[in-house]
N, C-alpha and C positions, 0 to 999 in steps of 0.2 A: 840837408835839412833846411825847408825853408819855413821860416814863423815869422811872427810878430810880437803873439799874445806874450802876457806873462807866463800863464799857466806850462807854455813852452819852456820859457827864457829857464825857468826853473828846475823844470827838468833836464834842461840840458846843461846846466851849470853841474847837476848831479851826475848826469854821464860823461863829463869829462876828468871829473873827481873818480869816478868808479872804474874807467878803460884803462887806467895805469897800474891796476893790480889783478892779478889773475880769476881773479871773486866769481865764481858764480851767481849767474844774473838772472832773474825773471822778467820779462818782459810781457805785458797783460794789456790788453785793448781793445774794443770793436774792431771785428772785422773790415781792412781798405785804413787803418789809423798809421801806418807807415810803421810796421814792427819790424818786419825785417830791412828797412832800412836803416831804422836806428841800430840794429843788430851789426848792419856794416859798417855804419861810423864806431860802435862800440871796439870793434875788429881794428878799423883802419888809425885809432889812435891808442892803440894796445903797442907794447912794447914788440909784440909777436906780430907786426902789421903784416911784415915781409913773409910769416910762414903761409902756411894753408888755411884754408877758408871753406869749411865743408859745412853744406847747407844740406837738413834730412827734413822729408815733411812727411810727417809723424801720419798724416791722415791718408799720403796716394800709397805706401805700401802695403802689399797684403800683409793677414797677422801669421800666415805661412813662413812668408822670406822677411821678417824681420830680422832675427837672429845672423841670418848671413848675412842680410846688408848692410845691418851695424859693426857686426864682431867677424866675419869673414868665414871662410870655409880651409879647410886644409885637403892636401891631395889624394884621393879617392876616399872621402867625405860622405860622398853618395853618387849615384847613377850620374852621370851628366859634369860631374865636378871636373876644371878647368885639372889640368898637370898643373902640380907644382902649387895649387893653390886659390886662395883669391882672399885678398886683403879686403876686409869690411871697411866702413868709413871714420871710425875713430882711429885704426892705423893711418889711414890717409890724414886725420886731421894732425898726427901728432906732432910736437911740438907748436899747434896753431891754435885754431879755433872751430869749433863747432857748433852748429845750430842747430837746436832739436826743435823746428815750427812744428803748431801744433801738438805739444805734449800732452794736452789732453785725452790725444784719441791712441796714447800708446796702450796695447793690450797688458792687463794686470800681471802675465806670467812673465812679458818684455820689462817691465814695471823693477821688477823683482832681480832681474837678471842687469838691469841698469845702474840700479845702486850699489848691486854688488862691486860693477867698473866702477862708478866712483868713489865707492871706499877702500878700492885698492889700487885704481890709478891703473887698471892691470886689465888686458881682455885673454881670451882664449878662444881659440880657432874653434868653428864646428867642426868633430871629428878627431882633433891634434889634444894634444894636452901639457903643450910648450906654455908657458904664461910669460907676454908679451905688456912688459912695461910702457905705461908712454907715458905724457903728459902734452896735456894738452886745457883749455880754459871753454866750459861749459856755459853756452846760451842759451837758453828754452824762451820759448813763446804761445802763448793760448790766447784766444778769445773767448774762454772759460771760465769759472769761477771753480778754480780746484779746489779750493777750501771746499767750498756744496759739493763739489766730487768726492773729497776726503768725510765729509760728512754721510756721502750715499755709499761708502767703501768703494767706490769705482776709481777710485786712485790712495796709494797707498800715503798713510800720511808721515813716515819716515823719509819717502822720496821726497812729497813736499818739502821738509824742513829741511833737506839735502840742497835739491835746487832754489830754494825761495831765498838765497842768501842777503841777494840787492834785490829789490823789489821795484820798478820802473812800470806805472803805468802809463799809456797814451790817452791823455785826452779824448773823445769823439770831438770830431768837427764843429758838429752844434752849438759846444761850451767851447769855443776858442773862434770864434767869429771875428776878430782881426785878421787869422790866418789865413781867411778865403781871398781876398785880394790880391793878396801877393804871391798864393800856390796859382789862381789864375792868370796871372804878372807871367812868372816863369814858364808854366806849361802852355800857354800862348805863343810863348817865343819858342819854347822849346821846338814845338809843333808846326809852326810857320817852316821857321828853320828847314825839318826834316824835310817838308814837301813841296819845299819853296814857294810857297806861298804869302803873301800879305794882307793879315782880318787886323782889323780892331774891332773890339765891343763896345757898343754905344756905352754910354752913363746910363740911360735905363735899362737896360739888360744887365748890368752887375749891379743895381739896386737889389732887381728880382732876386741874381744867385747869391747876393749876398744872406738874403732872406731866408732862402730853400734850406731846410736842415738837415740836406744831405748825409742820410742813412746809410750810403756805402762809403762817407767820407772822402779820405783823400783818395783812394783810387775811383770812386763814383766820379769826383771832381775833375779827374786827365780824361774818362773818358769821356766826358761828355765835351770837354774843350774838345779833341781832336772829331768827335762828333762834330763837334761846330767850325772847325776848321774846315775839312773834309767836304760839307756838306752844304753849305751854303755860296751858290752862285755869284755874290756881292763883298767889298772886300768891309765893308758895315753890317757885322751882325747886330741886329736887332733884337727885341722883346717877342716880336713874331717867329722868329728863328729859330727860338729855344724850344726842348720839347714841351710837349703837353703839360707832363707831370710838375714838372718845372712852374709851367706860369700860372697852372692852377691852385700851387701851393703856396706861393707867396702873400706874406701879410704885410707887407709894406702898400701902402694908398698911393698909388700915381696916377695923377690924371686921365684919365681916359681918352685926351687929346695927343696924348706922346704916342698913341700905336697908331701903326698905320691902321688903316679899313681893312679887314678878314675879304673885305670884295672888292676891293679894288687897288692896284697895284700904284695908284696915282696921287696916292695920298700920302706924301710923305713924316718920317719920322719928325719930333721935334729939335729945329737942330740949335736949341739954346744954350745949349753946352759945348756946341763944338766953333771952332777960329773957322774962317773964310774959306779959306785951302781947306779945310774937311767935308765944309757944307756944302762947297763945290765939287769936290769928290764924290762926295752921299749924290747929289743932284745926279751929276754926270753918269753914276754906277745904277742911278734907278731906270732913268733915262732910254739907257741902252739893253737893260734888261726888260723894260715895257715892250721895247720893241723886237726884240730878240722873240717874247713869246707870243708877239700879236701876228710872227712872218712866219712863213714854212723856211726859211734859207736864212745865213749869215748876209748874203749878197741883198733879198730882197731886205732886212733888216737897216743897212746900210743906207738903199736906197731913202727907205722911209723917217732913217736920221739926214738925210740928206748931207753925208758924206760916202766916199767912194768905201769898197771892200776893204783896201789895204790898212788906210786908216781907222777903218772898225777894228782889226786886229788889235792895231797898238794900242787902241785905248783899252781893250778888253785887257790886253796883258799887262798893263800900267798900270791898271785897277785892280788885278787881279778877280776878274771876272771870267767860271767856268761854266761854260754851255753846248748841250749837244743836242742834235733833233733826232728823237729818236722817228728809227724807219721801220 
């Protein structure tokens, strides 16, 4: 979990108060607000770290095969049924944890047949009529407002008060605007890391995303880092770099002089914020990319830096600058 804000610091003082007893948790937030990850720190500092860890998303199963993929099948069940069986995923979770993401979009009859498991702690096979003890500690997650569900009857309001026991909501992004910093801090390195590569983001380009009130949140926020990882030839992203949506949304006032020219590749960013060693980098990485796209070849590029091929290499990959012509 990475944060800053208060709004954080707070609720995470509450999930570490709440992972040490077996409590039934609701966890509620926009869409991309890191729910199932706070679901696995909830897991990973549960006394039960070491059991099982079964994740069910409530919205990719048909309302057909619910029933077996939660509560299992017993042998010759139906056409097709495995010998010997097939364990649904609360026997798998037992003695651990399970996450029911997206509990909103469970059907009202699976609804019905869920609380019955948690009021007796107990499932039964499709088919068999053994009842199978377990214990296990109950996660759910929605981008929902069950309560308005419970009020349209499309979610039962007994299960509510079943699972609503700890109530954990996630922030959106927008209202925790310290946060973006530092998830971009990490996911910057994270992503350099995997593809070995070397960016940094200027200061005016994290003014802009500091701005943007990214609507898919924290996961909007990785993808667009490895977007800008990925995708920019210079190891200096810039304000020109970023997509569209991005710099058109931004309400912070910056000069007009910090971009480069949309027409010409010659004009560089403002390097008032960055030490010697960077602005020399920034130089040398524009430099070679002017000339990269003004040649048909690496070689004639070389020439028109007026250094040899080989040495074009090294600096490209010192800079971490990628380029290909296409043919």
């Amino acid at each position: 979990m990475v944060f800053r804000s208060q709004e954080m610091q707070i609720l995470m003082e509450k999930v570490i108060k709440v992972a040490a007893f077996p409590t039934s948790v609701l966890i509620t937030g926009d869409s991309g607000t890191g729910k199932e990850v706070l679901a696995n720190y909830i897991h990973q500092y549960s006394p039960q770290n070491d059991a099982p860890f079964i994740k069910v998303n409530c919205a990719a199963i048909p309302a057909e095969l619910f029933e077996s993929e939660l509560f299992g099948y017993g042998e010759g069940a139906f056409t097709g049924a495995k010998k010997g069986g097939k364990a649904g995923l609360f026997e798998k979770a037992n003695t651990g944890t399970i996450l029911l993401d997206e509990i909103g979009e469970l059907p009202l009859l699976m609804q019905a047949k869920l609380l019955r498991v948690l009021q007796d702690q107990a499932i039964t096979r499709i088919g068999d009529s053994k009842l199978i003890p377990l214990t296990f500690r109950l996660v759910c997650s929605t981008n929902k407002d069950l309560r308005d569900l419970v009020n349209k009857k499309q979610f039962r309001e007994d299960l509510w008060y079943r699972i609503n026991v700890i109530h954990l909501n996630i922030p959106p992004l927008y209202k925790r605007k310290s946060d973006i910093l530092p998830l971009i801090d990490v996911y910057l390195t994270m992503l350099c890391e995997k593809y070995g590569l070397k960016k940094q983001i200027m200061p005016e380009s994290l003014k802009i995303m500091e701005s943007y009130q990214w609507p898919g949140n924290v996961r909007e926020l990785k993808n667009i880092i490895e977007f800008l990882v990925v995708s920019t030839s210079v190891p200096f992203i810039t304000p020109r770099d970023l997509p569209e949506h991005i710099r058109d949304n931004w309400k912070l006032e910056i000069p007009q002089e910090s971009f480069r020219d949309e027409t010409s590749d010659n004009n560089l960013l403002s390097t008032n914020n960055l030490n010697l060693k960077e602005a020399m980098a920034q130089f040398e990485s524009q430099m070679i990319l002017n000339a990269l796209q003004s040649s048909q070849s690496l070689r004639k590029a070389a020439i028109k830096l007026d250094i040899d091929y080989a040495n074009l290499i090294r600096r490209m990959k010192r800079l971490g600058i990628q380029f290909s012509y296409k043919r």
